[in-house]
N, C-alpha and C positions, 0 to 999 in steps of 0.2 A: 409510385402506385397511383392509378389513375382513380378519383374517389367518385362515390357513388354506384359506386360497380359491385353486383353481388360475389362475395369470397366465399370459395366452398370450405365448409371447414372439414380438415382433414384428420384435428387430435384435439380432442380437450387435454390437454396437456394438466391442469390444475386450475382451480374455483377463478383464477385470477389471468389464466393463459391459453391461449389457442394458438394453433399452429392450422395455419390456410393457404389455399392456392388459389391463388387470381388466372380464372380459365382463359383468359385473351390472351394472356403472355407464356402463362406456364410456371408463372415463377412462384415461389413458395414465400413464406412470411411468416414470420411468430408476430403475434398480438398480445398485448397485454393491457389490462383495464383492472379496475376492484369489480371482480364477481362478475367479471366478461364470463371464464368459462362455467361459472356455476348459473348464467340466467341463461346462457344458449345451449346448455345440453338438449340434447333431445332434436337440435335442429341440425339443418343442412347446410345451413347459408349464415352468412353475416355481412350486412351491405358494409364499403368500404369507408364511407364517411362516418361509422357510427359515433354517436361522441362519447360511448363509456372507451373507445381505444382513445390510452394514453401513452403508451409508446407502441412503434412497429420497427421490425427491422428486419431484412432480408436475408435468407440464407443463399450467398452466394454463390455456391457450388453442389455438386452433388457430395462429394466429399465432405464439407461441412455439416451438412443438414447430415448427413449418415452418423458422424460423429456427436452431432447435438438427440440424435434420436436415440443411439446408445447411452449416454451420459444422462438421457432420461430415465430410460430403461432400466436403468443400474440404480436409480436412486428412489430411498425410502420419499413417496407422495408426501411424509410430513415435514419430512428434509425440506422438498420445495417450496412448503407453503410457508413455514416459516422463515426461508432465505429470504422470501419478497416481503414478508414483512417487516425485516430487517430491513429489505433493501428500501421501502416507503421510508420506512424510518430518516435515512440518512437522507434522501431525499428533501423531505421537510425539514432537518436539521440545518443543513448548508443551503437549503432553497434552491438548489441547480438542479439539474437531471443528471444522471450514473451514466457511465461507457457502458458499452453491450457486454463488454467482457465479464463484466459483475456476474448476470446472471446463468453463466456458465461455471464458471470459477466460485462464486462461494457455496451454489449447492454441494459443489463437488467437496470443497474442504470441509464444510461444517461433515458431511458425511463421512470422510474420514477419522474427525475428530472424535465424534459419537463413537465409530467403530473403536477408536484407541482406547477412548475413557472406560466404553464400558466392557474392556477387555481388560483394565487393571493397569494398562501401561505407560509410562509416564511422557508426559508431552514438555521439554526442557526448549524455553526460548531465550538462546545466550544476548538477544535485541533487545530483554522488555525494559530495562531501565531506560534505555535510548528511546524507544517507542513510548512510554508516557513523558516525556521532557518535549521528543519532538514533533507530538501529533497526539497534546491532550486531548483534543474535542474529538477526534475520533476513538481514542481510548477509554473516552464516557458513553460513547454509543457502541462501543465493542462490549463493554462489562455490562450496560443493557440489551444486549443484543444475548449476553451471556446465560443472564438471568433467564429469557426464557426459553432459552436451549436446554438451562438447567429442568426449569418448569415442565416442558414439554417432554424430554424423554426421561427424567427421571436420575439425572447423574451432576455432578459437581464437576465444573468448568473451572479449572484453575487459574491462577493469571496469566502464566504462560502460555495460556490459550486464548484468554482476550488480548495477547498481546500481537499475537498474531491474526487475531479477527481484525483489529486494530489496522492493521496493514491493508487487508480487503476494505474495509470502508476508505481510506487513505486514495488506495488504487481506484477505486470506483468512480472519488469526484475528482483527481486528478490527471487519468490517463497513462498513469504511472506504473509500469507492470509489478506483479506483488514480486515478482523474482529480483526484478531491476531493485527494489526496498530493500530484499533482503545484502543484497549484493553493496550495495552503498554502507548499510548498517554495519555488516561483518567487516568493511572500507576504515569504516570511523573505530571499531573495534582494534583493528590493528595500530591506526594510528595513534589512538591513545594509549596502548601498550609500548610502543616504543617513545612515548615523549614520558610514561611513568619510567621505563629504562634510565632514560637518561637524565632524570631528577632522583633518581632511588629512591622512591618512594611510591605508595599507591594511594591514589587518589581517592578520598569519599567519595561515594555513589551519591551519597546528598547535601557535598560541600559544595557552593557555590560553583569555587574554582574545575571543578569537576563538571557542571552544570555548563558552564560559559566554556570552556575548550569543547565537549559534545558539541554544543549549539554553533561554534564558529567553524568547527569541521564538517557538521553535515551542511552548512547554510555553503559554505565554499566548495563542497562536493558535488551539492545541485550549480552552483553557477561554474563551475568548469565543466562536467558532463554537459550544462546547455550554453556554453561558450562566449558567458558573460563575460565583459571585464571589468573592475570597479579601477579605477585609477589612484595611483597611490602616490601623492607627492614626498612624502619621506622615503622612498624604496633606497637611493641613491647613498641615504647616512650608513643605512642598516649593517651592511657590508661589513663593514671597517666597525660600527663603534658598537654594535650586538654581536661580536662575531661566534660564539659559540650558538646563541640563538639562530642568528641565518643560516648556520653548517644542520642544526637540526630539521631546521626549517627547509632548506634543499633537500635533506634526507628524507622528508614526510613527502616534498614532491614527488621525488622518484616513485617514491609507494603508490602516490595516487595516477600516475603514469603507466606504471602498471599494473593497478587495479583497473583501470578507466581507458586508457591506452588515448590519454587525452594530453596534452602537456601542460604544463599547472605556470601561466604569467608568473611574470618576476614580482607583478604586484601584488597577487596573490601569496607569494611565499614572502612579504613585508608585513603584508595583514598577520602570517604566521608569527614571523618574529614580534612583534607588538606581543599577542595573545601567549606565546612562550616567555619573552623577557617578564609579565609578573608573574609566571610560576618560577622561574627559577630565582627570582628574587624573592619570593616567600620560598620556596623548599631547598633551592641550593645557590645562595648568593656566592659571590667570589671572593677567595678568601683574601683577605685583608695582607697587603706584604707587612713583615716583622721588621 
């Protein structure tokens, strides 16, 4: 956008957003500032260098901007106002700037949520253990984020709903889509059903050991979806002298192969066997010959 150029403003969108079009190009624009659209109501124009804009970003299609104009459309005005100040919120927390996606994406959810709560019906999130282990600090600005959702319209935000607010702040500073979260989550959900399988037992939700397999599985789900390798110099022992560990340990691969449709190093399934060899040695050591 070339600055200094007067933008016609086309929407006050909300006290904090405008939607404008730069007349030289044709192209459109959402704005956003604190109290951008509540000090320029009433006018025509907003020159392009102003310095209350603190972020811009373009709609690049006719397609999009139709979509982002209905998804306005649709949503309760206080729905918006308070998404952005959640979204300042997280902003200031982690000191970065948010993807664009945010502010499409949690007006929309918090709006559905509202709609659930205050319809009586229940919001079940099978993640949220995993989501306060693997994304605290965002799960203290979700349950603040909760609060004045609560405050604001009136209704009791349960944890299974900061658990999944949880996620959208997650997503926001890391570029990380909220589906891809959920998808990796329900990933580590599987595979620690099949390693309680094969120990016969079920794991405390607040024993360590339960704690440290969650955190080595999703930490190793992010680095094979992004194609890390860690190198493993014990890989070579594993084989032969953990062999019921590394048969499980191959078996958790396959799963995350086709979960992720990625193929999971051999170094990788040695880190597994490590973190399998001390559960089965606390929950099903090998018996002893007579």
């Amino acid at each position: 956008m070339t600055t200094n150029r007067p933008l016609r403003i086309e929407r006050v969108i909300s006290n904090n957003v405008l939607m404008v079009l730069e007349p030289q190009s044709g192209k459109e624009y959402v704005l956003m500032g604190k109290g951008l659209g509540f000090t320029t109501k009433g006018s025509a124009a907003i020159d392009s260098g102003d310095p209350r804009i603190e972020k811009r970003f373009r709609l690049d299609d006719r397609d999009q901007l139709s979509e982002y104009q209905k998804l306005l459309e649709g949503i309760d005005p206080e729905v918006i106002a308070i998404s952005e100040k959640i979204i300042e919120s997280v902003k200031l927390q982690f000191e970065q700037p948010v993807n664009n996606k945010v502010y499409f994406a949690l007006p929309s959810h918090i709006q559905f949520a509202v709609y659930r709560l205050r319809g009586g019906m229940d919001i079940v999130n099978p993640f949220l253990q995993e989501t306060q282990m693997c994304f605290p600090k965002e799960y203290e600005i979700a349950r603040s984020a909760a609060e004045a959702i609560s405050s604001r319209f009136g209704i009791t935000v349960p944890e299974d709903e900061i658990g999944f607010l949880a996620f959208h702040v997650h997503s926001a500073v890391s570029d990380v889509s909220v589906g891809h979260l959920v998808k990796m989550s329900s990933l580590v959900g599987e595979l620690v059903e099949r390693v309680e399988e094969s120990l016969g037992v079920r794991l405390s939700r607040d024993s360590m050991d339960y704690i440290r397999l969650v955190t080595h599985l999703r930490s190793a789900l992010d680095r094979i979806a992004q194609g890390k390798a860690v190198p493993n110099p014990f890989m070579r022992e594993f084989e032969k002298t953990y062999r019921r560990e590394y048969l499980l340990a191959s078996e958790l691969g396959e799963i995350i192969h086709d979960g992720l449709g990625e193929k999971v190093p051999e170094d990788e399934i040695g880190y597994m066997v490590m973190h399998l060899y001390r559960l089965f040695l606390t929950y099903a050591p090998p018996q002893r010959e007579s």
